[in-house]
N, C-alpha and C positions, 0 to 999 in steps of 0.2 A: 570171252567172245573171240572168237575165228578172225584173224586178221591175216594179212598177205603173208605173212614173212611165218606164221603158223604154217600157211598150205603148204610154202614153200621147202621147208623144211622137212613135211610129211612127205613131198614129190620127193626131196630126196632120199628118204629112208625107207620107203614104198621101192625104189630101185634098188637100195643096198637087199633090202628082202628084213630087215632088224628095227628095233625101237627101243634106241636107248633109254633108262628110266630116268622119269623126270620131263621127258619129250608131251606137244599134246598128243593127245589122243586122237583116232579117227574121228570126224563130226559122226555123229548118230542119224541115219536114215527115220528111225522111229521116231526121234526126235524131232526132226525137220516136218516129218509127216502129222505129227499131233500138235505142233505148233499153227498149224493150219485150222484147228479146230477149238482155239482160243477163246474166241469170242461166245460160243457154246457151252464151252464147260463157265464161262464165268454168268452165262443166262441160267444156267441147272443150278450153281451155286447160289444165287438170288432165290430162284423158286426156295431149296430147300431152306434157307436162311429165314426169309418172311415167312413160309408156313410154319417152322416154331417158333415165332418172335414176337410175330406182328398179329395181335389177335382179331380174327375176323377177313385175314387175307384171302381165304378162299371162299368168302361168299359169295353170291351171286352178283351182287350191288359192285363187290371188289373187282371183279371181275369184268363186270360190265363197264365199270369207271374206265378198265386198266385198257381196253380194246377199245372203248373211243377214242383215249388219250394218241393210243398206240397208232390210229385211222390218219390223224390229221398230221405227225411227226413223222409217219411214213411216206405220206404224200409230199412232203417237203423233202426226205430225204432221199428218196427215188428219183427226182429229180437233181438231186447236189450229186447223186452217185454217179449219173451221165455224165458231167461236167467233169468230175476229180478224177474220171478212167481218163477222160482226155484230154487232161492235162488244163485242165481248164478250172474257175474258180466263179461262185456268183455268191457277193454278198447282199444281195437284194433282197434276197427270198422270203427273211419277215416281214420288210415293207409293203413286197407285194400280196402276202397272204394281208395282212390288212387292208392293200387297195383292194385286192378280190373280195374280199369279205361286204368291206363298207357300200363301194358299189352295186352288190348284188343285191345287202342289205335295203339299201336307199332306193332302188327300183323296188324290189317284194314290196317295202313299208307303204312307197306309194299309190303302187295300185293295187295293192287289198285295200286300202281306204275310200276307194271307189268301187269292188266289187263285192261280190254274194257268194258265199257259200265258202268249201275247203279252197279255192281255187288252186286245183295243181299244175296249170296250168302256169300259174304266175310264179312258184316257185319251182319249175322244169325252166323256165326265162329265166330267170334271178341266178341259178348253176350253172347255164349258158354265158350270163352275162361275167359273171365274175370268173369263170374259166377264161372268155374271149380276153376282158381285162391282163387279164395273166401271160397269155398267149401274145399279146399285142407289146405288151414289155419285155417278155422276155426276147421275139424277136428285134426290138431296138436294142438293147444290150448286145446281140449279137451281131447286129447290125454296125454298132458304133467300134464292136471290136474289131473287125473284119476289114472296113472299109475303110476307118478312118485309123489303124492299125494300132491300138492302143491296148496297152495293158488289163486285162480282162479282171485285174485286183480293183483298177484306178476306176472302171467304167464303172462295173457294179456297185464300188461304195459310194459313186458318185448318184445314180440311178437310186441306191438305199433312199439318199435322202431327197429327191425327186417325188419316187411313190411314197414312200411317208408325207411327204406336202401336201400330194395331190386328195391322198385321205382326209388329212384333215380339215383340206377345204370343201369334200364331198360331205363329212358330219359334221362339221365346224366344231371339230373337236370334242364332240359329245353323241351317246352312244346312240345306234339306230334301234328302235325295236320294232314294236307291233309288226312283227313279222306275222305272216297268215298260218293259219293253224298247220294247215299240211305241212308243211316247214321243218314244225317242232315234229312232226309225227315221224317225217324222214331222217330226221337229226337225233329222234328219242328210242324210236321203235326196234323192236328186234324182231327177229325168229328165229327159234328154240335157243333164245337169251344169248344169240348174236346181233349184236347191234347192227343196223343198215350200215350205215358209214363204216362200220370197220370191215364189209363187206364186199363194200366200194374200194377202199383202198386194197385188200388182199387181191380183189381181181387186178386191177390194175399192176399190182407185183407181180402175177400170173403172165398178164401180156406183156409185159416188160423182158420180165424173165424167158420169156420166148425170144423176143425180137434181139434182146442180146446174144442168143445162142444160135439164132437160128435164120438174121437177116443177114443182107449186108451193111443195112445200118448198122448192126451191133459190130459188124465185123470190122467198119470202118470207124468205128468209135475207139474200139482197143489199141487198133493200128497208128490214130491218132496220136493216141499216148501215148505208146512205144515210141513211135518215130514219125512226125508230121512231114517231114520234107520227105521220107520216100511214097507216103502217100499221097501227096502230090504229084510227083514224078510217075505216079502210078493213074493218074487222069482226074481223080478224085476232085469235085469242087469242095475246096475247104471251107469256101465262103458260104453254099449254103449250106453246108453239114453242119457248118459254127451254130447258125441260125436256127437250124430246125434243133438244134441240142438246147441254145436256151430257151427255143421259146416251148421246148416241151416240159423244161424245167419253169419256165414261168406261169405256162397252163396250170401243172400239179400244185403249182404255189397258190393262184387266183381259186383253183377248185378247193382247196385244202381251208382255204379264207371263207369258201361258204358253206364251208361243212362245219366247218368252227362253230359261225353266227349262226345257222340254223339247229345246233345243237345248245347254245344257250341262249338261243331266241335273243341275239342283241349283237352288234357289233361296233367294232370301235375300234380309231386310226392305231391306238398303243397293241392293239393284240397279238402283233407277232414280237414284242419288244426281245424277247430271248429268245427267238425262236433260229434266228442264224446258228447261234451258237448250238441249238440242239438238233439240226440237222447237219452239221459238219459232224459232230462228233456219234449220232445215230451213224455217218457212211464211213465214218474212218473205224470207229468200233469193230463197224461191221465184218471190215478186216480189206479194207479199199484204201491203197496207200497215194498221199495228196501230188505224188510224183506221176500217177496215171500210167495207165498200160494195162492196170489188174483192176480186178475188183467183179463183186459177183453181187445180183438182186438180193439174192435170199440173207447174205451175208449181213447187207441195210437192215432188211426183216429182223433180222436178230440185232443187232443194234439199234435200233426202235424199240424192241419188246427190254431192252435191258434199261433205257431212261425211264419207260414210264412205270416197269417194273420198281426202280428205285423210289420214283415221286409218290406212286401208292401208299410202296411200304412205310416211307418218311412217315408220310400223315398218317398211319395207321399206328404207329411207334410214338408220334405224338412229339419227333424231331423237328425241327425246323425246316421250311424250306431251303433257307440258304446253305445249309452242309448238303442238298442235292446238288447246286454246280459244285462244290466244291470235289464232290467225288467222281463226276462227271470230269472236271477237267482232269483228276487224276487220271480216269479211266482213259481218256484220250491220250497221254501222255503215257502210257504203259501199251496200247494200241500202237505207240506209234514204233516203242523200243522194240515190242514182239518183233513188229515188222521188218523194220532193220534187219535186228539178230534173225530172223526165218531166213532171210536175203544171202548173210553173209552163207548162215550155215550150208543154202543150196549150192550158192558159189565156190565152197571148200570141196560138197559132197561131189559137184560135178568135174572140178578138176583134177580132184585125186582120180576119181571111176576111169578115167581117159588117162592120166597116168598109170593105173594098173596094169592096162594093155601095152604100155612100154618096155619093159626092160623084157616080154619074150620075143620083140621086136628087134631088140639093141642088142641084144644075146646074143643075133648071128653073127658071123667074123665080116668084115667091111660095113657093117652097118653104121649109118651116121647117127651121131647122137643125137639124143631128144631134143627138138625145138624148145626155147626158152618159153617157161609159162606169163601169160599179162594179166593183171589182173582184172578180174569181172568187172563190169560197172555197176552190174546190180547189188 
């Protein structure tokens, strides 16, 4: 790997115009360039690995299993990706897919046992309700981070075990069901063997994926994470930019809790128990590094399709589930070195590029020599 006293040494052989042997070599452009597309080739790799492996991976059922999975780890991770561009962290997000879940659950259960017929009525409320739940925490998180100026690691693993309480005194610790038919239909139903929910969430990466590129919230989210004190100095409220990030991370978490429960028609306080873990590693897969400033929608998209791609194949291979985190957390840990090593190699590539243009600079007679190079922070 590309370290200081490497470039450094290139700067100076780059002026002689020679390259001693033995010396490194220039960093690779193509290199730097396809490193960018990491997270991609290891999704292609999985496809072709389970279609000869794993028998019955491309069926319809497989398939269909793979795009629910994929609906509800998206929607938590679309939500942890706003957060880790800017520089921010939330570990709440499976408590509250559970308080969203049970909540929404706990209203549907109770008034379809008072009403007649599909009523969609009552599960279009019960989506509301556990969205609003979501919404409503995630703005306290942000809220206690901002105001009462605390560590946004300390608030949300505090809040973890908050909305985990508060589920379990909403089902007293046992699962909700008799959800109303329409429910299962929105949670079961396809068309042309696209599940609804995995429909739900791809739109949502759609508008996301816009509003990143194309508001000023997105723009103020990156800016964030690059450098927070000049976006302050720049007019910006931090305080409710904080707010509206988590509580739009909270929303997708409470929605995500009632696409779950309506999808197995039952919910319960434990149901996000690994789910922190599989949306931090769906958004840093995805090629979103936990230092903020980068990171891109689609990139989650593909770290979402790469977990539940794994968890399919396992059970279809007839592995256990636990060698799934196990390859998951490798997989995050190999995520995170990409990222680095892409970092440093941009950082060589860009200082030697701007050395090149020196020495037809320094060539002329009276010219001063080249400014001393510092090293990147990135």
């Amino acid at each position: 790997m590309f370290n200081f006293r490497d470039t450094q040494l290139l700067n100076r052989q780059s002026r002689q115009g020679d390259r001693p042997p033995g010396s490194p070599r220039r960093p690779s452009k193509a290199l730097a360039f396809g490193l960018q597309f990491t997270n991609l080739g290891v999704l292609i790799a999985l496809l072709i690995f389970f279609i000869i492996v794993a028998p019955g991976f491309t069926s319809t059922i497989s398939i269909t299993n793979i795009l629910n999975a994929t609906a509800v780890v998206l929607l938590l991770a679309l939500g942890e990706t706003f957060i880790l561009i800017a520089a921010g962290i939330d570990l709440s997000v499976g408590s509250m897919l559970s308080l969203g879940g049970v909540a929404a659950a706990s209203y549907m259960s109770g008034a379809y046992a008072h009403a007649h017929g599909g009523a969609w009525n009552i599960t279009v409320i019960g989506i509301l309700i556990g969205s609003g739940v979501g919404l409503v925490g995630g703005v306290f998180n942000g809220a206690a981070i901002t105001y009462l100026k605390l560590n946004p690691l300390i608030v949300t693993l505090g809040t973890y075990g908050v909305f985990l309480g508060l589920a379990d005194l909403i089902s007293n610790g046992l699962p909700i069901e008799n959800l109303p038919p329409s429910s299962f239909t929105l949670g079961n139903g396809t068309i042309f063997d696209i599940p609804y929910i995995a429909l739900i969430a791809l739109g949502f990466a759609i508008v996301l994926s816009l509003v990143m590129k194309h508001t000023r919230f997105g723009t103020w989210t990156y800016a964030i994470g690059a450098n927070r004190e000049s976006v302050r100095r720049a007019g910006v409220s931090l305080s409710r930019h904080s707010m509206l990030l988590y509580g739009l991370c909270g929303m997708l978490a409470g929605l995500a809790g009632v696409l779950n429960a309506i999808h197995f028609s039952s919910a319960e306080s434990s149901a996000g128990a690994n789910d922190l873990l599989v949306a931090i590693a769906a958004v840093v897969i995805g090629g979103t590094p936990i230092t903020g400033g980068e990171g891109k929608i689609w990139g989650t998209v593909i770290g979402a399709l790469i977990y539940t791609l794994l968890e399919n194949g396992f059970v279809l291979m007839n592995v256990s589930a636990f060698w799934q985190l196990v390859v998951i957390g490798f997989l995050v840990m190999l995520a995170v070195y990409v990222d680095n090593y892409q970092r440093q190699l941009r950082a060589a590539i860009g200082v030697i590029s701007r050395m090149d243009v020196t020495p037809s600079a320094s060539a002329s007679p009276g010219a001063s020599p080249p400014p001393p190079v510092t090293p990147n922070a990135g």
